[in-house]
MIZADREN-849767 format. One line per field, with one value per residue (C-alpha): residue number from 1; residue in one letter; y, z negated, x negated. Coordinates in steps of 0.25 Angstrom, whole numbers, m for minus. Each point is the difference from the previous one (the first is absolute). Example, Ala and Ser with C-alpha at 12.3 -4.5 7.8 and 13.67 -1.06 7.14 Angstrom:
<recs>
nr = c(1,2)
rest = c(A,S)
yy = c(m18,14)
zz = c(m31,2)
xx = c(m49,m6)
</recs>
This chain:
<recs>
nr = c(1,2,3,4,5,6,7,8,9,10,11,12,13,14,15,16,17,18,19,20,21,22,23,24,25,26,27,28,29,30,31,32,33,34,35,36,37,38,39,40,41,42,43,44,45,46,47,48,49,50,51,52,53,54,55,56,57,58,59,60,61,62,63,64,65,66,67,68,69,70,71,72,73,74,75,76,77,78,79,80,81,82,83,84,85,86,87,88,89,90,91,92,93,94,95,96,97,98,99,100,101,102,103,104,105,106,107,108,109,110,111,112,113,114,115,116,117,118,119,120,121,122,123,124,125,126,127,128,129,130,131,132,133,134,135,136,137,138,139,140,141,142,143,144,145,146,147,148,149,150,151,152,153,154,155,156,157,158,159,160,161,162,163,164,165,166,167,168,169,170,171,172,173,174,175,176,177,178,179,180,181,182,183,184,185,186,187,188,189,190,191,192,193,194,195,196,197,198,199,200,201,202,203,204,205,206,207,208,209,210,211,212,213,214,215,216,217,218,219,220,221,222,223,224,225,226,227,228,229,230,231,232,233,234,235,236,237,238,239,240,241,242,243,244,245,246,247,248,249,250,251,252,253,254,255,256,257,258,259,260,261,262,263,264,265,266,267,268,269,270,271,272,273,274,275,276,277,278,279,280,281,282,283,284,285,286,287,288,289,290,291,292,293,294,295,296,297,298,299,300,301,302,303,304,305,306,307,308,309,310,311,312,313,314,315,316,317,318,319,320,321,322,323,324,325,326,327,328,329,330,331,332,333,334,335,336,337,338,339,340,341,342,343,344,345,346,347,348,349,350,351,352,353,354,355,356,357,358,359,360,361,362,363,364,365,366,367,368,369,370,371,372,373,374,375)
rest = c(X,X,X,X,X,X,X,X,X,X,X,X,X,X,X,X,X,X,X,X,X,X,X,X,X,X,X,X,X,X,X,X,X,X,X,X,X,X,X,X,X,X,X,X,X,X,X,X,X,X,X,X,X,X,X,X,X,X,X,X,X,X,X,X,X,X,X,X,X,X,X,X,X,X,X,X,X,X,X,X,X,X,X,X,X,X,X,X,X,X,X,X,X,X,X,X,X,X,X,X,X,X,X,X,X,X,X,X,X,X,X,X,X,X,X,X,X,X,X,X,X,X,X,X,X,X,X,X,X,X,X,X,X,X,X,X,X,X,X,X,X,X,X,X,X,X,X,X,X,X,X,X,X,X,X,X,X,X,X,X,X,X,X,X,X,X,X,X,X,X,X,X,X,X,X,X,X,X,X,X,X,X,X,X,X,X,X,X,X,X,X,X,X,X,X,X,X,X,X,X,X,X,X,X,X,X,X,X,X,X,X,X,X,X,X,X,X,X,X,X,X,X,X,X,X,X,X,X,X,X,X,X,X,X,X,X,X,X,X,X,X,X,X,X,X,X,X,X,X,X,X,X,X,X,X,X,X,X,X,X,X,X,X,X,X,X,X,X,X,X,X,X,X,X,X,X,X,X,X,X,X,X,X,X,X,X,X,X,X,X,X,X,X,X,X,X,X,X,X,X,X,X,X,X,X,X,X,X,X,X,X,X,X,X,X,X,X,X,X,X,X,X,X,X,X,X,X,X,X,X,X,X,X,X,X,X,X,X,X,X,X,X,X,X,X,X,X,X,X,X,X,X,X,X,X,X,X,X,X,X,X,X,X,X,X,X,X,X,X,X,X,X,X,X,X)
yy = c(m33,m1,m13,10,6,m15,m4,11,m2,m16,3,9,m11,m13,9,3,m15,m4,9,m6,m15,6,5,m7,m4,13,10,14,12,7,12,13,12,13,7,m11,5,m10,4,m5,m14,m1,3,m9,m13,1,3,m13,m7,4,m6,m15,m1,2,m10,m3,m9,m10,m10,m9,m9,m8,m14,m5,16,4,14,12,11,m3,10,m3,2,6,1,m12,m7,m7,2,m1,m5,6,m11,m1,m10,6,2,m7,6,m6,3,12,m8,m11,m13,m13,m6,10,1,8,3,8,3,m1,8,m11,5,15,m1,m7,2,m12,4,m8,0,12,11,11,13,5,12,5,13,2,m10,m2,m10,m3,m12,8,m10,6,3,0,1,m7,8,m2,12,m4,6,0,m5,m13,m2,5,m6,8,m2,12,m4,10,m7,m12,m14,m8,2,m6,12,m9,0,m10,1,m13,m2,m13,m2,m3,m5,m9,9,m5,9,1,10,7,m3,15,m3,14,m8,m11,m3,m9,m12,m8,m15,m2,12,13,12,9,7,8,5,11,13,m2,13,2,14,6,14,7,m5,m8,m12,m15,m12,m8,m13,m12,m14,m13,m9,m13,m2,m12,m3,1,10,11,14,14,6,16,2,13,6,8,4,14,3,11,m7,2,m8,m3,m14,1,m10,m3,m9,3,m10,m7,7,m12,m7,15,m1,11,10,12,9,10,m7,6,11,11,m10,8,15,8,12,m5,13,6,m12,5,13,9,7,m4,m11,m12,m13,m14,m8,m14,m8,m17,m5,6,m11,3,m14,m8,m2,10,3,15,13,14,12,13,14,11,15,12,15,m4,m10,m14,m7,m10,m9,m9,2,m12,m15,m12,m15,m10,m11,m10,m6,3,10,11,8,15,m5,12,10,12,9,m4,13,5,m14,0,15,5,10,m8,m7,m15,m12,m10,m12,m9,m15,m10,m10,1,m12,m7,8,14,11,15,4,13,10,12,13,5,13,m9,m5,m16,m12,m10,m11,2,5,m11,m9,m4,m13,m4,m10,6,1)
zz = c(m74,m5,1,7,12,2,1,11,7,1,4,11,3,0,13,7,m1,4,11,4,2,9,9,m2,15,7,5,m2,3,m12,m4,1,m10,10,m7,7,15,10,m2,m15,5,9,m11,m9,10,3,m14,m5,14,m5,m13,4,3,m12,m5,m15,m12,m2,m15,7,9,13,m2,m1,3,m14,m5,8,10,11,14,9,13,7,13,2,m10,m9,m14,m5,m13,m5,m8,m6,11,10,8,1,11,1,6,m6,m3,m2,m3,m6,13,4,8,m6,4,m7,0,m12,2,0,5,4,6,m10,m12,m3,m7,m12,m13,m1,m9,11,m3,7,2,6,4,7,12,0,m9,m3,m3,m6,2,m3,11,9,0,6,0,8,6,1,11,10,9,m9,m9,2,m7,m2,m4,m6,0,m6,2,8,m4,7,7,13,5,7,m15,1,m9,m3,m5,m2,4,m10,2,11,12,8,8,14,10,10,12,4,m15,m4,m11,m9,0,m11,3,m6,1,8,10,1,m4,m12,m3,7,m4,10,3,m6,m2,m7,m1,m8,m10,12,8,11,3,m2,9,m10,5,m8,2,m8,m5,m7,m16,m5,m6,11,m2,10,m1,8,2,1,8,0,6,m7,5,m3,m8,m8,m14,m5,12,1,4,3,6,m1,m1,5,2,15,6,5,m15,m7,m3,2,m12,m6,3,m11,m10,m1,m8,1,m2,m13,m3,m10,m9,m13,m8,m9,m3,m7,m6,9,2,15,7,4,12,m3,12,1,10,m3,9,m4,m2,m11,m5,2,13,1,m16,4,m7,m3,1,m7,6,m7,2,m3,3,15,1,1,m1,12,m9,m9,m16,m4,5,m7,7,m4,1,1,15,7,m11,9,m8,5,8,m8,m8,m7,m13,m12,m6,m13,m6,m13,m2,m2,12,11,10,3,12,2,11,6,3,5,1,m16,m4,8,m7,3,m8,m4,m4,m9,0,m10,3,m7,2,7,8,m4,m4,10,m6,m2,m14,1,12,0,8,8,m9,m14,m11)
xx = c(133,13,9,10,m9,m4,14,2,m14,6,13,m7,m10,10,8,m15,m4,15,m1,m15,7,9,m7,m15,m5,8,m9,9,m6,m9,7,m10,2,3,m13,m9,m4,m6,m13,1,6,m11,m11,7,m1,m12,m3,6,m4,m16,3,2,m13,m6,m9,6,m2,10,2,7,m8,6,0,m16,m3,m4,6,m11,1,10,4,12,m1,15,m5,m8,8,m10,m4,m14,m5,m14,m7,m13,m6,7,13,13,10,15,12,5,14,m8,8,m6,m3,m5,m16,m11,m14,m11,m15,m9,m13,m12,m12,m7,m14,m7,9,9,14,7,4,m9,10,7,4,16,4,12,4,14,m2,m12,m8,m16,m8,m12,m11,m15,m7,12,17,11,13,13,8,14,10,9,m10,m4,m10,m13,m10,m16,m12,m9,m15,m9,m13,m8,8,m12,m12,6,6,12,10,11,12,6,13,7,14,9,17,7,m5,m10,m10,0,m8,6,m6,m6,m9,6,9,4,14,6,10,10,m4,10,m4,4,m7,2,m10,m12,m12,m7,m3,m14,m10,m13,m5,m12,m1,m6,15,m8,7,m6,2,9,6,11,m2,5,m10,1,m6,m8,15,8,5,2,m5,1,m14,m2,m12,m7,m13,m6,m13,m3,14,0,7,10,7,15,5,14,10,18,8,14,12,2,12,7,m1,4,15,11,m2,6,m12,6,3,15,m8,11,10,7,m4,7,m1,m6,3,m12,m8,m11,5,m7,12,m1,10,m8,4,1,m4,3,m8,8,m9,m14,m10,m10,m5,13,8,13,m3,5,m5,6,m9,3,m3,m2,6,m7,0,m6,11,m2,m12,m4,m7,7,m2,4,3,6,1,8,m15,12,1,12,7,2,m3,5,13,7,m6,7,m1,7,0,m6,5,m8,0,m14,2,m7,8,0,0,9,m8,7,m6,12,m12,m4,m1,11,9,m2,m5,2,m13,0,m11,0,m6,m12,m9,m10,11,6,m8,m4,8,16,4,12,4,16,2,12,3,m4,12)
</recs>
């Protein structure tokens, strides 16, 4: 690209990021192209809404939380980490003081689990600890987090299996007085977390007597017990609990993320010969807290597509990325339009962050980001 389009592009830019300092922590109206009908805005939010509940992989780990798969949780407002040895669930805008609490499967009938090698495998919001001769996955939601277990064969001759799994974090287990739960509790009291709604079922769909319980372990340490009968089952059976946060602990929220919070044309992206959407959604959580995300839609001969095409975040906590979107035009002249993403967060300073149009649609990382401070 020429030093001349550049100089343009930054001259372009150097007014967008002015513009984002001015106005960062407003909340003006997003401005929605005529073209777009309420139906369309309505698929998109809960298009993008869906998405923050994917579980993803992220480098850079939290603190002691090594790098690995990680899901936030909007509604219930925690994030969980997915480790080797088990789970890790924080605060989703977790600050160093912060509690934490997690379970680390131990025991299954009369398998004993550690340092044994496990296979993960994620698929949109749902992840898989493949296991052998069983399965542990989680299934996150609006609902919470539910966890499950698959069993496709006998664990023991006692046909009574108990789960074990040790509790991890600063929460300390608790049952609720009807049996039917275990809720989790700062040391200081207060709940925050539950874990319930407890099912056991068999291939044939017959229901099992399942019960929870906490149990003490020759350390000391305190455990949850999953108990199942499972005299005459029909394997493979289903072992499936939640965890979902307290309501009095869970703390006012943005449910959606300000997800429609800029929308604009984005011009022909990927040379279709179409006119695309840029959405910017600056408080979309994908790994990071407030990060922000733009998602781009592609038009077509049937019009606009429901499902985005493309999505970039930010992975930088509170960057906001998506507080202003827009097209930049054909600005290095290859006949495919481009993106300009603003993130008054970026970085402390705030960024523009330049995405070029290809066939494909844009990379997933910015071609050039121009801070608020760069010369």
């Amino acid at each position: 690209m020429s030093k001349r389009i550049w100089l343009s592009l930054f001259l372009l830019v150097v007014s967008f990021v002015s513009v984002l300092s001015l106005v960062a922590g407003m909340q003006p109206d997003g401005v929605v192209p005529d073209a777009i009908s309420r139906d369309f805005e309505t698929a998109v939010h809960n298009d993008i809404a869906a998405a923050e509940y994917i579980v993803s992989w992220q480098d850079n780990g939290q603190g002691a939380i090594p790098a690995g798969y990680q899901a936030p949780n909007r509604r219930q407002q925690f994030r969980t980490y997915f480790m080797d040895d088990g789970i890790m669930v924080t605060p989703r805008d977790a600050q160093d003081d912060a509690w934490t609490w997690g379970l680390r499967l131990i025991a299954a009938g009369d398998i004993e689990i550690g340092g044994e090698t496990v296979v993960l495998t994620a698929d949109q919001n749902q992840i898989t600890y493949n296991r052998g001769r069983f399965s542990e996955w989680y299934h996150n939601s609006e609902r919470g987090l539910e966890q499950g277990f698959t069993i496709l064969s006998p664990l023991s001759d006692d046909p009574m299996l108990h789960i074990d799994l040790a509790v991890t974090g600063s929460l300390r287990p608790a049952m609720s007085e009807d049996g039917s739960a275990v809720h989790f509790v700062l040391p200081q009291g207060g709940t925050i977390l539950r874990y319930s709604d407890l099912v056991a079922f068999d291939a044939s769909g017959e229901m099992l007597s399942a019960s929870m319980s906490v149990v003490e372990l020759d350390d000391a340490q305190q455990a949850v017990r999953l108990s199942v009968d499972t005299v005459a089952a029909a394997y493979p059976i289903t072992i499936d609990p939640l965890t979902s946060s307290d309501a009095q602990w869970r703390p006012f929220i943005n449910q959606d993320g300000n997800f429609g919070f800029s929308v604009r044309d984005a011009g022909d992206v990927n040379g279709d010969g179409f006119d695309d959407v840029i959405v910017g959604a600056n408080w979309f959580d994908g790994g990071q807290n407030n990060e922000g995300a733009a998602f781009l839609y592609y038009g077509s001969a049937n019009g606009l597509s429901q499902v985005f095409g493309w999505k970039a975040e930010s992975n930088i906590a509170l960057a906001e990325m998506g507080y202003a979107v827009s097209t930049a035009g054909d600005i290095n002249d290859d006949f495919y339009d481009d993106l300009i993403i603003g993130a008054p967060g970026y970085n402390g300073t705030g960024a523009a962050l330049i995405f070029l149009g290809r066939p494909g649609g844009p990379a997933a990382l910015p071609d050039r980001v121009l801070n608020g401070e760069q010369d």
